[in-house]
N, C-alpha and C positions, 0 to 999 in steps of 0.2 A: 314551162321549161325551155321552149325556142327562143322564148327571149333574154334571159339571162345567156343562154349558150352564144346567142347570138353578139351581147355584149362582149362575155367573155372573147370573141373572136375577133370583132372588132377593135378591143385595147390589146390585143396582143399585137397584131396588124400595124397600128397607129403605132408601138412602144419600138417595132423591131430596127426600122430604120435607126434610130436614135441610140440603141446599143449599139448595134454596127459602128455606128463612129464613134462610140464612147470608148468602142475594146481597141480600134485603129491604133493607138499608142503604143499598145502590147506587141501588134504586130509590128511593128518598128524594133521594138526591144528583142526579139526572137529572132529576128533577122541579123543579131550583132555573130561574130565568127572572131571577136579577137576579144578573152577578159584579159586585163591587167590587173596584175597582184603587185603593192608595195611589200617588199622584208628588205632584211638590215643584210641578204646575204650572208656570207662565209660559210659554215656546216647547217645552220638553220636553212637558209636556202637553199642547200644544194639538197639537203632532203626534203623538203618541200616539193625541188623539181624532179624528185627521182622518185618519191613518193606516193604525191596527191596531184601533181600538175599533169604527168605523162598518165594516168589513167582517166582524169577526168576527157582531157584532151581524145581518147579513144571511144569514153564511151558518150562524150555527147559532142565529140566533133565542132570544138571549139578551142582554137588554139589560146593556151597560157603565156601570158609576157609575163616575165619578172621585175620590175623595175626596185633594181638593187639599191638603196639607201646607205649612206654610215654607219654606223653602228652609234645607239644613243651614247654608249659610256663615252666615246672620242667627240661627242659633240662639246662642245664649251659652253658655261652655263652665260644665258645673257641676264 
C-alpha cells in the first residue's frame, strides 16, 4: 500500500505545476472589469440598461458598455 500511495503522490506533485499554468488563462479573463454588449438601442437598449446591465454591474462589479448599433430594418440590403 506505501507504494501505490506513494505513486499516487508523486503524479500529483509532477501534474500540479502544469495545471498552474494551464488555468493561468482564466486568470487573465477574471481580471477583465469592463463587458461590452452589442444592441441596436432605442427602447430595447434602454431596458437592457435599466434592467440587466445596472444589476449585473452591482452584483459582480463589472462595469457594462453598450455599444449601440442601427437598427437591422434601416440597414440597406447589400
Amino acid at each position: 500500500m506505501l507504494r501505490r500511495r506513494f505513486l499516487k503522490l508523486a503524479g500529483t506533485a509532477a501534474l500540479a505545476p502544469a495545471l498552474g499554468t494551464a488555468l493561468r488563462p482564466f486568470d487573465a479573463a477574471a481580471q477583465q472589469r469592463q463587458l461590452v454588449v452589442m444592441t441596436w438601442g432605442g427602447l430595447w437598449g434602454d431596458a437592457m440598461r435599466d434592467n440587466i446591465d445596472v444589476a449585473f454591474q452591482k452584483r459582480a462589479g463589472v462595469a457594462v458598455v453598450q455599444d449601440r448599433g442601427s437598427s437591422p430594418s434601416s440597414a440597406s440590403p447589400s
